[in-house]
N, CA, C and O atoms as CSV, one atom per row, in Angstrom:
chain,resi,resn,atom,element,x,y,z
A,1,UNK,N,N,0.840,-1.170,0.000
A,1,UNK,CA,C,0.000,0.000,0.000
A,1,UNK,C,C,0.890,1.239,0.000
A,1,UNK,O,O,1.886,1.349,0.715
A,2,UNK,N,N,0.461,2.154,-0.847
A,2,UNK,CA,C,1.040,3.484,-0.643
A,2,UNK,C,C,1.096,4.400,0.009
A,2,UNK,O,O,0.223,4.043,0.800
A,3,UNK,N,N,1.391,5.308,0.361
A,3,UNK,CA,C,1.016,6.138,1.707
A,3,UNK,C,C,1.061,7.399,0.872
A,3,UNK,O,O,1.940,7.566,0.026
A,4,UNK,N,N,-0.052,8.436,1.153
A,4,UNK,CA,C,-0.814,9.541,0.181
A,4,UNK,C,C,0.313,10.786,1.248
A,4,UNK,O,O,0.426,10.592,2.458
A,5,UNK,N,N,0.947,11.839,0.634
A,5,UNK,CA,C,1.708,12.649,0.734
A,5,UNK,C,C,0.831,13.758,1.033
A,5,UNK,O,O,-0.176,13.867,0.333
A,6,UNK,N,N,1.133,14.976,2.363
A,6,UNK,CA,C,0.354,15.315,3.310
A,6,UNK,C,C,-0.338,16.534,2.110
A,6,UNK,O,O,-1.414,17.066,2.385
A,7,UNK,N,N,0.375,16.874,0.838
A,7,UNK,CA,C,-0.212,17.658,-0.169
A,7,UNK,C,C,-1.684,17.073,-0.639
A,7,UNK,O,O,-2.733,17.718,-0.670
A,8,UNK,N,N,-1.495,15.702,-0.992
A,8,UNK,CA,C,-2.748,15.463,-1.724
A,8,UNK,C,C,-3.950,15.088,-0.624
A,8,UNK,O,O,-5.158,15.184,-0.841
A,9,UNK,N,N,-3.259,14.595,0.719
A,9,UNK,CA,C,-4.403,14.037,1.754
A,9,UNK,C,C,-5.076,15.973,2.266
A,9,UNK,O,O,-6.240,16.372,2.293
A,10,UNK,N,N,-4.139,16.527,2.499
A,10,UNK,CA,C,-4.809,17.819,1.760
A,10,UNK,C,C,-5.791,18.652,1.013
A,10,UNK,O,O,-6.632,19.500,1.311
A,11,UNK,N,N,-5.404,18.141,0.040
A,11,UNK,CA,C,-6.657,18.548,-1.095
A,11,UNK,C,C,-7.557,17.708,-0.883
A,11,UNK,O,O,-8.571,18.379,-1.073
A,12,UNK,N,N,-7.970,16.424,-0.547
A,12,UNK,CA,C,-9.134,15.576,-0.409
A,12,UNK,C,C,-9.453,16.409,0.489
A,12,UNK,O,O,-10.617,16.791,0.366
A,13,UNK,N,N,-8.922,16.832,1.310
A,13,UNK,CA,C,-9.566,17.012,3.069
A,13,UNK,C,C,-10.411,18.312,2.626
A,13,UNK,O,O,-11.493,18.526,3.172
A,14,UNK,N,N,-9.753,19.455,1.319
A,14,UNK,CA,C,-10.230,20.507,1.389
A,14,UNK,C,C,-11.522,20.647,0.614
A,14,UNK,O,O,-12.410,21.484,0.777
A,15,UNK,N,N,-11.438,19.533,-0.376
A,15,UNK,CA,C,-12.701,19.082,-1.253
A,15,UNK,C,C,-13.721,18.247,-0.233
A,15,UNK,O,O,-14.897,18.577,-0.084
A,16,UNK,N,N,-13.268,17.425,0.263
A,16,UNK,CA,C,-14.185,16.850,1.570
A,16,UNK,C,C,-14.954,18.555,2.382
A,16,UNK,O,O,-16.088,19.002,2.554
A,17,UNK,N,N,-14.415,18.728,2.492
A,17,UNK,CA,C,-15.029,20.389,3.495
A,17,UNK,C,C,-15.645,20.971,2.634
A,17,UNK,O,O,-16.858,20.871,2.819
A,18,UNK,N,N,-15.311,21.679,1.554
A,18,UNK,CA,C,-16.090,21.940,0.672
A,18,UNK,C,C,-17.231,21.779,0.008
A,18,UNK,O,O,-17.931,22.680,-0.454
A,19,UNK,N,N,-17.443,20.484,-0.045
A,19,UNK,CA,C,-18.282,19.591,-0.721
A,19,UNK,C,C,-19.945,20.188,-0.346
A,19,UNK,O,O,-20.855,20.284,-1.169
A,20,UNK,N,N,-20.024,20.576,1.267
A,20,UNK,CA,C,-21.557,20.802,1.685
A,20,UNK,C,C,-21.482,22.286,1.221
A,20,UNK,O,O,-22.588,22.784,1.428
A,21,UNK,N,N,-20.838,22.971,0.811
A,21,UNK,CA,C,-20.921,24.794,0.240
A,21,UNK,C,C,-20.726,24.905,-1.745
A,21,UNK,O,O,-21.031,25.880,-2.432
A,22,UNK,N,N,-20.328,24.008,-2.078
A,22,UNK,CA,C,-19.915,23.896,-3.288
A,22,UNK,C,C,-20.686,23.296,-4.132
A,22,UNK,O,O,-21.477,22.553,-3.551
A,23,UNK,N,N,-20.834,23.303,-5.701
A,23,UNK,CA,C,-21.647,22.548,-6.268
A,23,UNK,C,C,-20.633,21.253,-7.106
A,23,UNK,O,O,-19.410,21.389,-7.131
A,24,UNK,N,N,-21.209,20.219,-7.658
A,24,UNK,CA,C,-20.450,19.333,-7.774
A,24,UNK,C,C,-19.280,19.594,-9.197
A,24,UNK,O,O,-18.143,19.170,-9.400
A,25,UNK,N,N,-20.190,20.480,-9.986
A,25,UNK,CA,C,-19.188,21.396,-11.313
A,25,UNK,C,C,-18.096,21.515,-10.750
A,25,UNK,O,O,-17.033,20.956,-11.019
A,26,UNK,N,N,-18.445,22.581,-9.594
A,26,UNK,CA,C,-17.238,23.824,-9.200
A,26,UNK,C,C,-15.939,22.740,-8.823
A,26,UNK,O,O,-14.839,22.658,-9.370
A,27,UNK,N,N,-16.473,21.988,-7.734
A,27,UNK,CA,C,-15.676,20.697,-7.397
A,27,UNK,C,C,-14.487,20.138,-8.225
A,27,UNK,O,O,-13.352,19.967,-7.781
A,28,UNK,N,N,-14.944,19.851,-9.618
A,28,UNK,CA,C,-14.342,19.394,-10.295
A,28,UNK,C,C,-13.435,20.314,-10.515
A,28,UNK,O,O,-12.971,20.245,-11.653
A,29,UNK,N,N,-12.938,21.283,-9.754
A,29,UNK,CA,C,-11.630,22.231,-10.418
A,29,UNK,C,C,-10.787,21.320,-9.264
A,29,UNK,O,O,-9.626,20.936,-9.410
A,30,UNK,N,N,-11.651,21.063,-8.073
A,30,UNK,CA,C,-10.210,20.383,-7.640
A,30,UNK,C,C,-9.940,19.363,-7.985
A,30,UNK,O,O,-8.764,19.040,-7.813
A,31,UNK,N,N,-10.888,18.345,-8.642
A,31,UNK,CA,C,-10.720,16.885,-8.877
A,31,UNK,C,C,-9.912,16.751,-9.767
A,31,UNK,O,O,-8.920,16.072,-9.501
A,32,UNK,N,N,-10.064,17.461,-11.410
A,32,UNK,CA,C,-8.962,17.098,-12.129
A,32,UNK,C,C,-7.070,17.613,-12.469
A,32,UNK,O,O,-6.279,17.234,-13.333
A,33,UNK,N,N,-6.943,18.567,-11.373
A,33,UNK,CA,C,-5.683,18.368,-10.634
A,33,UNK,C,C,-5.046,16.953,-10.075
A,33,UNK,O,O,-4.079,16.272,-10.418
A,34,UNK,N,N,-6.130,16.831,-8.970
A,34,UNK,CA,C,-6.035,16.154,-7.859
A,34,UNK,C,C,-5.638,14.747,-8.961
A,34,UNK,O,O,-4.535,14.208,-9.036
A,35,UNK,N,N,-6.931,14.361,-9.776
A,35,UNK,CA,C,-6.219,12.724,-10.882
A,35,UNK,C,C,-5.213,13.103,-11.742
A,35,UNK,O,O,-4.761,12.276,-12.533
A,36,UNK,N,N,-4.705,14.482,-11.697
A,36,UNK,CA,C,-3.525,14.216,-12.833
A,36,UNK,C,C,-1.908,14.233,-11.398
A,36,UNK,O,O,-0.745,13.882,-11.594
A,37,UNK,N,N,-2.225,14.502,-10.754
A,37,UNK,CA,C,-1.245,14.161,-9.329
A,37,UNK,C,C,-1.270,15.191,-8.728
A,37,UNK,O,O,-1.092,15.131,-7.512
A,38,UNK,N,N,-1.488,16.430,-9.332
A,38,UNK,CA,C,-1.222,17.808,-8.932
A,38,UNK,C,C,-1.542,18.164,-8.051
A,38,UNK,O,O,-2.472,18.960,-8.177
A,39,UNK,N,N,-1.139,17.928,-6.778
A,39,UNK,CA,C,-2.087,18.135,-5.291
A,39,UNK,C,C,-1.867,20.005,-5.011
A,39,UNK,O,O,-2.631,20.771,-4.424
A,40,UNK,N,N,-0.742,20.250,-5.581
A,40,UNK,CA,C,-0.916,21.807,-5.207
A,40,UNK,C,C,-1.489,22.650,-6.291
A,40,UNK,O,O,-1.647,23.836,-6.002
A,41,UNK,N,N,-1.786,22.311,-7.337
A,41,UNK,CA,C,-2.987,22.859,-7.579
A,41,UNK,C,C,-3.951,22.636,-7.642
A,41,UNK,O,O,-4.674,23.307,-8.379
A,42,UNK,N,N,-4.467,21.555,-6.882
A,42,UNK,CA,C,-5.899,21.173,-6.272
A,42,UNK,C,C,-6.353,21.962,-5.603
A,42,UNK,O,O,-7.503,22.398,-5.651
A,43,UNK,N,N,-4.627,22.550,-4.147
A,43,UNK,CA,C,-5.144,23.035,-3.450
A,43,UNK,C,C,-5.482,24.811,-3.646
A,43,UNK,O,O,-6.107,25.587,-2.923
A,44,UNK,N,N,-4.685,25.032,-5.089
A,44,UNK,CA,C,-4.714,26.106,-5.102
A,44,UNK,C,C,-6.154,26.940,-5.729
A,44,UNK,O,O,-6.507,28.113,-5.606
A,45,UNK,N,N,-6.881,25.590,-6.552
A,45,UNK,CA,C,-7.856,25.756,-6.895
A,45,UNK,C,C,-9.051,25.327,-5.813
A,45,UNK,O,O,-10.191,25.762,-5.976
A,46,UNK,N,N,-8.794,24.642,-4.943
A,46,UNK,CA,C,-10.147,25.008,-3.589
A,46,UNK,C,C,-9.716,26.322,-3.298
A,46,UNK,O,O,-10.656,27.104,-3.446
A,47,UNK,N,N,-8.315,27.071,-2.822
A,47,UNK,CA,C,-8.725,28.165,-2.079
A,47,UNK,C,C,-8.994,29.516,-2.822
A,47,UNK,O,O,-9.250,30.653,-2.426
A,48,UNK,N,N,-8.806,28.841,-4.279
A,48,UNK,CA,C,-10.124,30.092,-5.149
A,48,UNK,C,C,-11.300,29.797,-5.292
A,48,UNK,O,O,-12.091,30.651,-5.691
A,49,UNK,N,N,-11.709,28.500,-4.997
A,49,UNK,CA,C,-13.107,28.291,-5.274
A,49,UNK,C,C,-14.068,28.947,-3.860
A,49,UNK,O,O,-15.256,29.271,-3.860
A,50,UNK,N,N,-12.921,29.001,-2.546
A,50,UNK,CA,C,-13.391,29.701,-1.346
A,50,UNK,C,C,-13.357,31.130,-1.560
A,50,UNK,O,O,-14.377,31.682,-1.149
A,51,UNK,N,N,-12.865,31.570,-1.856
A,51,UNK,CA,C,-12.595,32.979,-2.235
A,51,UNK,C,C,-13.776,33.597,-2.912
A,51,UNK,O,O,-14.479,34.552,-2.582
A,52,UNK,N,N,-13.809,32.759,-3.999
A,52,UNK,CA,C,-14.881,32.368,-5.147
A,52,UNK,C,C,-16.096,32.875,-3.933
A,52,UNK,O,O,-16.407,34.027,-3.628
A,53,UNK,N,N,-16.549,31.770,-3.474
A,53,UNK,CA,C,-17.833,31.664,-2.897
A,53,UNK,C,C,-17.765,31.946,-1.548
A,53,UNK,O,O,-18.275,31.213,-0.700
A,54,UNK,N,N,-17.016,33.217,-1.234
A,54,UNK,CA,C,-16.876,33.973,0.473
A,54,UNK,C,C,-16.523,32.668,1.362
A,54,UNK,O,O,-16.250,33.035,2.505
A,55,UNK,N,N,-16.451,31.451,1.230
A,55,UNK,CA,C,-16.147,30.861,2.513
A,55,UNK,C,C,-14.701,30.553,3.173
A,55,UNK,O,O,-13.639,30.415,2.566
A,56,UNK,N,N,-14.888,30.493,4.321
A,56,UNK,CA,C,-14.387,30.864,5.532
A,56,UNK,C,C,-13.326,28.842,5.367
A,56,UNK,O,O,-13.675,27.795,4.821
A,57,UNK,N,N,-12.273,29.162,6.020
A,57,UNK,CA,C,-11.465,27.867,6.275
A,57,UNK,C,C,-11.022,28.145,7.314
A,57,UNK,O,O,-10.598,29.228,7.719
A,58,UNK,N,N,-11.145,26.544,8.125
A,58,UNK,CA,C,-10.622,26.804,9.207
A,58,UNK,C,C,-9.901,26.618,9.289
A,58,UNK,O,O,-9.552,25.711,8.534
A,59,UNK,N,N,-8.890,27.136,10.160
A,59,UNK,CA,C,-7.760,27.615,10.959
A,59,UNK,C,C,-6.546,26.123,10.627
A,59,UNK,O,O,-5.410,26.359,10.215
A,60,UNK,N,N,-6.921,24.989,10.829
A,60,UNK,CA,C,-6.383,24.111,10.733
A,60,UNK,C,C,-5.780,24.067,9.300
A,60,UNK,O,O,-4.576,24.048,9.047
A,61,UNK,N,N,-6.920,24.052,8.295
A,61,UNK,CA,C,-6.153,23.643,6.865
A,61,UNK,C,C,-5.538,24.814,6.227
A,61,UNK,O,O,-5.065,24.595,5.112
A,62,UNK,N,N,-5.399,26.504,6.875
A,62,UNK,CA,C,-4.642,27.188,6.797
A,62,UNK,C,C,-3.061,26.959,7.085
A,62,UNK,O,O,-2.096,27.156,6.346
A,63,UNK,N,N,-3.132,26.483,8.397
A,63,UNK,CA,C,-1.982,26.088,8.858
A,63,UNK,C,C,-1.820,24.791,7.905
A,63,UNK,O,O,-0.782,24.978,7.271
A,64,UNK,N,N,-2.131,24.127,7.704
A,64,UNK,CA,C,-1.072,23.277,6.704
A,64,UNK,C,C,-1.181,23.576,4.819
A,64,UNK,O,O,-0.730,22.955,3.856
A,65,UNK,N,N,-1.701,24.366,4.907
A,65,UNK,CA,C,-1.811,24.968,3.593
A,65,UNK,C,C,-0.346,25.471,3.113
A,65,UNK,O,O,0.298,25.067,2.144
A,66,UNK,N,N,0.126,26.824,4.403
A,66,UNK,CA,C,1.184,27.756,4.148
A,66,UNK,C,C,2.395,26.937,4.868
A,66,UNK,O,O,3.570,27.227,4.638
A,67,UNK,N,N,2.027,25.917,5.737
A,67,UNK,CA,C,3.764,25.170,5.891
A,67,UNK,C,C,3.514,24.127,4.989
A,67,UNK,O,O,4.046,23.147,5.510
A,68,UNK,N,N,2.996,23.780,3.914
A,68,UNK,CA,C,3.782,22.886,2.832
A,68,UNK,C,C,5.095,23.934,2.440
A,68,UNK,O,O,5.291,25.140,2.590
A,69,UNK,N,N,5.791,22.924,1.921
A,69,UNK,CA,C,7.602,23.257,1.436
A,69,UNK,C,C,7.413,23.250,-0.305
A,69,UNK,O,O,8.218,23.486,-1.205
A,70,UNK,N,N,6.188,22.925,-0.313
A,70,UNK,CA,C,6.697,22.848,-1.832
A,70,UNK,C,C,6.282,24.264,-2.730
A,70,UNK,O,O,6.501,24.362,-3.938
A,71,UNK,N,N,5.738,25.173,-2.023
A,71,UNK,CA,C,5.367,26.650,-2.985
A,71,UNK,C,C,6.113,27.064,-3.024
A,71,UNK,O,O,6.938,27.069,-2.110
A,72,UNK,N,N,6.278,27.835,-4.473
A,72,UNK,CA,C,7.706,28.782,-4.493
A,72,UNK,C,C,6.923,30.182,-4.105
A,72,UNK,O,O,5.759,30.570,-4.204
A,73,UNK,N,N,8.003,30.670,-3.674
A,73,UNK,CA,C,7.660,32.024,-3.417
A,73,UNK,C,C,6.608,32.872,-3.868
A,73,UNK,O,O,5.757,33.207,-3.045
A,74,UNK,N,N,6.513,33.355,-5.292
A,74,UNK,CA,C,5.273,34.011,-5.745
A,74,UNK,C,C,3.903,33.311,-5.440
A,74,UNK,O,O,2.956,33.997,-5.054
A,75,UNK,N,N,3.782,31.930,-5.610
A,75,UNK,CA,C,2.953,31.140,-5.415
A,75,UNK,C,C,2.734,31.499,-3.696
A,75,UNK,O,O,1.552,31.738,-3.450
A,76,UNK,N,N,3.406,31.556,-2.808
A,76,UNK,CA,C,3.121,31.531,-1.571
A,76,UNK,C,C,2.423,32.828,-1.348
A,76,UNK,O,O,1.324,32.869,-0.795
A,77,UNK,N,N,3.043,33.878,-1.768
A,77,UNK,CA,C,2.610,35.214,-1.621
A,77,UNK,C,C,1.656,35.547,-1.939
A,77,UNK,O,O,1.086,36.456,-1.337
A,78,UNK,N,N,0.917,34.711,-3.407
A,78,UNK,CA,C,-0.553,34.873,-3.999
A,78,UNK,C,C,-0.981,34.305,-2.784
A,78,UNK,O,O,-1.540,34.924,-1.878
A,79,UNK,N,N,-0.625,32.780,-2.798
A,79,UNK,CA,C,-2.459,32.139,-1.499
A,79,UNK,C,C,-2.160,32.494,-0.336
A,79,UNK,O,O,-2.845,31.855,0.461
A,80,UNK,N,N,-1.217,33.465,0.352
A,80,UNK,CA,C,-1.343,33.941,1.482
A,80,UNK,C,C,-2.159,34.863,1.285
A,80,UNK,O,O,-3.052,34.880,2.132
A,81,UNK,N,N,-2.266,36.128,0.035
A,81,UNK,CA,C,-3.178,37.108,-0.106
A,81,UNK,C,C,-4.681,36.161,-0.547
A,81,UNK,O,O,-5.802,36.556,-0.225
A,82,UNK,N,N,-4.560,35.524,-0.933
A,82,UNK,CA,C,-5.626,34.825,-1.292
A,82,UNK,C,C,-6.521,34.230,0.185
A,82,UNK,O,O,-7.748,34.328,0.156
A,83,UNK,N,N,-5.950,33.718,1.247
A,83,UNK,CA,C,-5.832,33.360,2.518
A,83,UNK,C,C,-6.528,34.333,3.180
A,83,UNK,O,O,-7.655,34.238,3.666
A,84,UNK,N,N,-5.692,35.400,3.171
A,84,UNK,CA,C,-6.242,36.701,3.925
A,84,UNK,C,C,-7.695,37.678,3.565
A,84,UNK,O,O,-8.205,38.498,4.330
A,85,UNK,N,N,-8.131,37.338,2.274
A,85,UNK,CA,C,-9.286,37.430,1.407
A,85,UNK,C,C,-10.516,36.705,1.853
A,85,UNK,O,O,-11.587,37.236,1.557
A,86,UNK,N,N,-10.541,35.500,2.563
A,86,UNK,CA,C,-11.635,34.620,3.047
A,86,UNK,C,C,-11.765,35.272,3.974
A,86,UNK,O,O,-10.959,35.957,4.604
A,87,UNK,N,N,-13.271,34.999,4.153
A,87,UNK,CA,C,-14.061,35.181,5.623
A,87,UNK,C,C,-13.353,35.214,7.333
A,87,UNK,O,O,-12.712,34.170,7.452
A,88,UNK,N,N,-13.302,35.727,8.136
A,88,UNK,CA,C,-12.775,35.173,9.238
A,88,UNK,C,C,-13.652,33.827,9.981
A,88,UNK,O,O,-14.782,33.904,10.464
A,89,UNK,N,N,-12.883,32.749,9.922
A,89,UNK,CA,C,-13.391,31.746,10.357
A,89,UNK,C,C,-14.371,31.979,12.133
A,89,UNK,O,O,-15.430,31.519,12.561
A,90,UNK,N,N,-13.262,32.963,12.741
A,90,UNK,CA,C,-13.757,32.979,14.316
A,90,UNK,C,C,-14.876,33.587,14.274
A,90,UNK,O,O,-15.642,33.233,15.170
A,91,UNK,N,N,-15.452,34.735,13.250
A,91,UNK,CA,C,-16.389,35.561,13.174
A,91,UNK,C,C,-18.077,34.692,12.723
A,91,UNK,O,O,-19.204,34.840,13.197
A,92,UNK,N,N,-17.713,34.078,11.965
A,92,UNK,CA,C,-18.305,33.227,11.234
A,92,UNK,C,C,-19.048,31.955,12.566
A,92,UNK,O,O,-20.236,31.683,12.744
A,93,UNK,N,N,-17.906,31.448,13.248
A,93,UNK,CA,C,-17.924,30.566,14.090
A,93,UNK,C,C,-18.894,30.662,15.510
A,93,UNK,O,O,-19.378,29.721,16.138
A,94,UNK,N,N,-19.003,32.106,15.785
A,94,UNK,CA,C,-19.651,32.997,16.834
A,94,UNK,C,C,-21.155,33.319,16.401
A,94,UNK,O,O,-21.864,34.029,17.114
């Protein structure tokens, strides 16, 4: 058995969350990343599809969003502004 690399268990997790705010179209921006291997732009395409549709991420898949190692720089700097663009989760949460 293989063991799924914390990028792509990632993107499932963010399409899993997604799934009850999203329609199953939109979805498919992360899915066909996700089958061609591309887990970081799976993920880069959920956190426009949040952006997209005002919702809020929590705190958790932020934090492992911005410590993956594998964004280069410009890339980091977009989905951190991209990051900072969503809803506040705590506001939302209250």
């Amino acid at each position: 058995m293989n063991l799924m690399d914390e990028s792509t268990l990632l993107a499932h997790a963010l399409r899993d969350y997604m799934r009850k705010n999203v329609d199953e179209s939109e979805l498919s921006f992360i899915d066909s990343p996700l089958d061609a291997g591309e887990p970081y732009s799976a993920i880069n395409s959920a956190v426009s599809l949040a952006q997209h549709f005002s919702l809020s991420l929590p705190p958790v898949f932020v934090q492992h969003i911005t410590a993956l190692s594998g964004w280069t720089s410009p890339e980091r700097e977009f989905l951190e502004g991209q990051l900072e663009s969503l809803p506040i989760w705590w506001e939302l949460a209250s």
